[in-house]
FIMI-189020 format. One record per residue (C-alpha): y negated, z, x; residue number from 1; residue in one letter. Coordinates in steps of 0.1 Angstrom, whole numbers, plus 2048, in hexadecimal, padded with zeros to 3 digits. Example, Ala and Ser with C-alpha at 12.3 -4.5 7.8 and 13.67 -1.06 7.14 Angstrom:
// FIMI-189020
R  yy  zz  xx resi resn
R 82D 84E 87B    1    a
R 80B 847 889    2    s
// end
This chain:
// FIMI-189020
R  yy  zz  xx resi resn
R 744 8CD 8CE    1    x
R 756 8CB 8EF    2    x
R 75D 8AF 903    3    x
R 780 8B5 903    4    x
R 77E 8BB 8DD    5    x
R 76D 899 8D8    6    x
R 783 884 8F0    7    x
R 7A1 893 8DA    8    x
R 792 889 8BE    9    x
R 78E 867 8CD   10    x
R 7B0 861 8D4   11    x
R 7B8 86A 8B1   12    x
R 7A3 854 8A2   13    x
R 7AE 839 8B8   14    x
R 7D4 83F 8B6   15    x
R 7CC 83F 88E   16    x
R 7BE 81C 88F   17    x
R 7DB 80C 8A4   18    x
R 7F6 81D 890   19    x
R 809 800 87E   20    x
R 7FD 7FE 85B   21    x
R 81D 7FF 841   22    x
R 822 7DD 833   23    x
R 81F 7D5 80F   24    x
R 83B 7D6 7FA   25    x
R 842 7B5 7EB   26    x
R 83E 7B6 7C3   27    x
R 84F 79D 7AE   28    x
R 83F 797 790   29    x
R 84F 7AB 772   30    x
R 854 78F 758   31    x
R 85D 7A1 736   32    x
R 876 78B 71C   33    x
R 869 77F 6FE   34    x
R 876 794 6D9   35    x
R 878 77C 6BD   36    x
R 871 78E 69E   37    x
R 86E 782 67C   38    x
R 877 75F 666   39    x
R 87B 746 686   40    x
R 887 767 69C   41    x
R 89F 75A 6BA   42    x
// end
């Protein structure tokens, strides 16, 4: 490989590991409602 080739490659790697990383969405917890069913059903 060529030493331009590999410096490239350098700086890509480099530019790729400083990029900001996206931050996580915040996920609020999904809460599901309770069905009553049967004799004693809400």
């Amino acid at each position: 490989m060529s030493r331009k080739a590999l410096v490239a490659l350098a700086l890509v790697a480099f530019a790729a590991a400083c990029a900001p990383k996206p931050e996580p969405v915040p996920m609020e917890p999904v809460t599901v409602e309770p069905t009553y069913s049967g004799k004693y059903g809400g």
